[in-house]
C-alpha positions in Angstrom: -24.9 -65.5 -43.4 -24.1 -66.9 -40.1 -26.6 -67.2 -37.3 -25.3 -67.0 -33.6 -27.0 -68.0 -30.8 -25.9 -66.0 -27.2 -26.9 -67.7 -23.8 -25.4 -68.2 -20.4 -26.2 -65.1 -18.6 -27.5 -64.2 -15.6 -27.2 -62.8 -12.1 -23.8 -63.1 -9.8 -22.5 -61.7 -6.9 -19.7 -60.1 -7.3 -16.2 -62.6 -7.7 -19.1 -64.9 -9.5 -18.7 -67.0 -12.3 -20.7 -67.1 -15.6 -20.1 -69.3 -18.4 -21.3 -67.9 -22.0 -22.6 -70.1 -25.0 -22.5 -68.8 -28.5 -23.7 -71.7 -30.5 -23.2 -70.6 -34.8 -25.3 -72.4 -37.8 -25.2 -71.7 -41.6 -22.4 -70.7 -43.8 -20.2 -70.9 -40.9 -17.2 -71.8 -43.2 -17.1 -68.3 -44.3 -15.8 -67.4 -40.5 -12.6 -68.0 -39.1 -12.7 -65.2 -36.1 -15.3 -65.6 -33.3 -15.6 -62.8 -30.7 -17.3 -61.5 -27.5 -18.4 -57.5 -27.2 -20.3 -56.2 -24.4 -22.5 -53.0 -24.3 -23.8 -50.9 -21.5 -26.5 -48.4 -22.0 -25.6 -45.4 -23.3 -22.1 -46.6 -24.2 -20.9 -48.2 -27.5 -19.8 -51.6 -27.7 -17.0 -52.8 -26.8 -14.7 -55.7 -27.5 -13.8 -58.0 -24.5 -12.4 -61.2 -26.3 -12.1 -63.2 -29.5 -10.4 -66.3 -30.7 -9.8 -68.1 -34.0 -12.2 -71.8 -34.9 -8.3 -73.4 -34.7 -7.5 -72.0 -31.2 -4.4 -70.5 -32.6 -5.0 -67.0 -32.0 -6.8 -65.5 -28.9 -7.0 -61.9 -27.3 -8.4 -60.1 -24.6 -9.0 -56.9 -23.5 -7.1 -55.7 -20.6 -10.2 -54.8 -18.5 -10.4 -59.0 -18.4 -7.1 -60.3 -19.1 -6.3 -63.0 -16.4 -10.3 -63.3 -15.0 -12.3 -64.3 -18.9 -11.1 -67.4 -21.0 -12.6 -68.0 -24.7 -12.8 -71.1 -26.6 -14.4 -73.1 -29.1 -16.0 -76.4 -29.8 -15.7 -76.8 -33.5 -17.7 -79.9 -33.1 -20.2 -78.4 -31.7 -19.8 -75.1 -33.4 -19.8 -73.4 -30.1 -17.6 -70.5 -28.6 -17.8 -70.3 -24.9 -16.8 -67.1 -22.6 -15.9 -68.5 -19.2 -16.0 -65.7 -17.0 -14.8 -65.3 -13.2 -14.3 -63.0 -10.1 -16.7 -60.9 -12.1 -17.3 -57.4 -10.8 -20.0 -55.0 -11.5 -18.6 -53.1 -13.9 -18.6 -56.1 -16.1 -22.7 -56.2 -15.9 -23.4 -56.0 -19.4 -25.5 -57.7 -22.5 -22.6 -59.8 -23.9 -22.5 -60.0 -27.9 -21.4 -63.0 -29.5 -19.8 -61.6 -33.2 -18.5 -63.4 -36.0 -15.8 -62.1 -38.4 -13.3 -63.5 -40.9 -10.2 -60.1 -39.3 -8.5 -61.1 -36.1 -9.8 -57.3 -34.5 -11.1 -55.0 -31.9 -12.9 -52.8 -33.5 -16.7 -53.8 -34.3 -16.8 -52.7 -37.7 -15.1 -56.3 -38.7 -17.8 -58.4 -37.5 -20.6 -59.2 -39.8 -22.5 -61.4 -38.2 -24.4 -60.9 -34.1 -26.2 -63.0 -32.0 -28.3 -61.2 -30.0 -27.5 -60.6 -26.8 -27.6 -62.5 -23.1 -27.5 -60.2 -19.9 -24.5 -60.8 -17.6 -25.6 -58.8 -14.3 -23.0 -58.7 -11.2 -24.8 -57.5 -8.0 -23.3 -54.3 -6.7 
């Protein structure tokens, strides 16, 4: 099992920045995909970006392409989500996830931190 550790959130205006911190302990050689989802009430999660521990691989959802930027400390063992020109729909609790499938879809990730709040003032 992995643990992950979320923080960085907090309260913008809107065209803000925030700057997410997942920071992953224990059998962390079993992962090789780390990933950010974000979840609204009342809506299921969704992916927003993920990357590989090498760098080599990194997407994005569209909704973020151009304004979010992941990457990873491996010294540190630390994924970051550098976020900017954030708007209010992007007020969510941001998941950190890891996986060992370069994918979208939830289902993939076995391991969660638990949540840090990104709120953009509307």
């Amino acid at each position: 099992q992995v643990q992950l550790v979320d923080s960085g959130g907090g309260l913008v205006q809107p065209g803000g920045s925030l700057r997410l911190s997942c920071v992953a302990s224990g059998r962390t050689w079993r992962t090789t995909v780390m990933a950010w989802f974000r979840q609204v009430p009342g809506k299921e999660r969704e992916f927003v970006a993920q990357t590989t521990w090498n760098g080599d691989h990194s997407n994005y959802a569209d909704s973020v392409k151009g304004r979010f930027a992941i990457s990873e400390d491996n010294a540190k063992n630390t994924v970051y989500l550098q976020m900017t020109n954030l708007k209010p729909e992007d007020a969510a609790l941001y998941y950190c996830a890891a996986g060992s499938t370069l994918s979208s879809e939830v289902r993939h990730y076995y391991d969660w931190g638990q949540g840090t709040q990104g709120a953009v003032a509307s």
